[in-house]
N, C-alpha and C positions, 0 to 999 in steps of 0.2 A: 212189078218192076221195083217198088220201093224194098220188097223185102229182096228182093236180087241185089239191089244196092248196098241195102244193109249189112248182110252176108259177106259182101265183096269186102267193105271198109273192116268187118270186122274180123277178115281173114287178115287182111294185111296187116292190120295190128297186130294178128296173133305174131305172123310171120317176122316183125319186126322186132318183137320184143325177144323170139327167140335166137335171133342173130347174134354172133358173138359182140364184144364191145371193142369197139377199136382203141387201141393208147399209144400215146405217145412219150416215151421215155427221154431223157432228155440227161443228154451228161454234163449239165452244162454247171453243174457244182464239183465238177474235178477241171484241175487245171490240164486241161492234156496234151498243152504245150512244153509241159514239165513232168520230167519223172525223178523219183526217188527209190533208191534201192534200199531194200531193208534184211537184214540178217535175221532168221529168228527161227522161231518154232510155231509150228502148228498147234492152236487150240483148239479149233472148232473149226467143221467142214460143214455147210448147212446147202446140202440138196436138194431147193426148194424151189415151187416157182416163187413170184416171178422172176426172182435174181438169185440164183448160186451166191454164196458168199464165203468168204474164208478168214477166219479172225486168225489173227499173227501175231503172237507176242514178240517182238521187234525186240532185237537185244540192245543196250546202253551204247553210242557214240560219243565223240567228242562235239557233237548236236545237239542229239537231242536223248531226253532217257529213255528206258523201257517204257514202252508202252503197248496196248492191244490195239491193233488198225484192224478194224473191218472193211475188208476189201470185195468188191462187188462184181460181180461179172454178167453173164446173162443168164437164161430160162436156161432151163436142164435139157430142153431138148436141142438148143444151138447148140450149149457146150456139147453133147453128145456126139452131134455131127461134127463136132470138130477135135473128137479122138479123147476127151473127160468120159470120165466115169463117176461114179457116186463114192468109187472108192480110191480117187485120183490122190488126195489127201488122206490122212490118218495124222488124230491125234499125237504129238509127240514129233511127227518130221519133221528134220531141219531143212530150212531152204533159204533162197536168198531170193528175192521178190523184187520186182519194178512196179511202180504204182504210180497213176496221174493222180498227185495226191488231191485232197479237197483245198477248194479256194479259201474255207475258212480258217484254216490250220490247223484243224482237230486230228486225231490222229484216225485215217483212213482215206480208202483214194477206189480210183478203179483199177483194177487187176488188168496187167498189162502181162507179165513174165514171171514165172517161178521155175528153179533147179533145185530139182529135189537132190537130196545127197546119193543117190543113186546115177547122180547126172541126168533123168527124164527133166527134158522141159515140153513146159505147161503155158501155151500163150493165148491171149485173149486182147486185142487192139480196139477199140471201139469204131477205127477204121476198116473192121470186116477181117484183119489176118489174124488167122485163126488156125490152132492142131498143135498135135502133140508131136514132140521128136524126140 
C-alpha cells in the first residue's frame, strides 16, 4: 500500500511539473486610454514568442524628435489568427502607427494600428479586435 501511495504522489509530481506554466500578461505600463500616431519606417520586425514586436523609427514632429519605439503586440500564434504573417513587416516600410503609448514616456507603447504604404492595415487592440484589412 505504501509503495501504491508513493507511486501515486510521485506520478503526480511528475505530471505537474510537466504541465505548461500558466502567465499573466498584463498591459498595464501602456496608457491605453491614450493613443499616439507615429510616422515612420520600419526597423526591425521580431517574430518571437512571447510578444511579436515592431521597432519604428518615428520621424521628427513639432513634439517630439526621432526616435525608435518598440512597439508590442502578442504571441505569433494570436497574431496569426488574426491575418500577421512573419512577413507582415519588412525592414525599410513606411507606415503610420497608433500606439497606447507607455505610461513612462519612453519612446514605445502597445501596437494598436499600422498602414503600410500599400494601404494594408495591420491591427492589434488589447481589447481582443483583431485582423488584417
Amino acid at each position: 500500500m505504501k509503495l501504491i501511495h508513493a507511486l501515486l504522489v510521485a506520478g503526480l509530481i511528475a505530471v505537474q511539473s510537466f504541465s505548461p506554466a500558466v502567465a499573466h500578461h498584463s498591459a498595464s505600463m501602456y496608457d491605453t486610454s491614450h493613443t499616439v500616431s507615429l510616422k515612420g519606417t520600419v526597423k526591425v520586425f521580431n517574430w518571437v514568442n512571447p510578444h511579436v514586436t515592431v521597432e519604428i523609427v518615428a520621424d521628427a514632429t513639432d513634439q517630439r524628435p526621432s526616435a525608435v519605439w518598440v512597439l508590442e503586440a502578442s504571441s505569433p500564434g494570436v497574431m496569426t489568427r488574426s491575418g500577421w504573417t512573419k512577413r507582415s513587416f519588412q525592414p525599410g516600410d513606411k507606415v503610420v502607427v497608433e500606439v497606447a503609448p507607455l505610461r513612462s514616456g519612453e519612446p514605445g507603447g502597445g501596437f494598436k494600428k499600422a498602414t503600410l504604404a500599400d494601404g494594408t492595415v495591420l491591427t492589434w487592440d488589447f481589447g481582443g479586435t483583431l485582423g488584417a484589412k
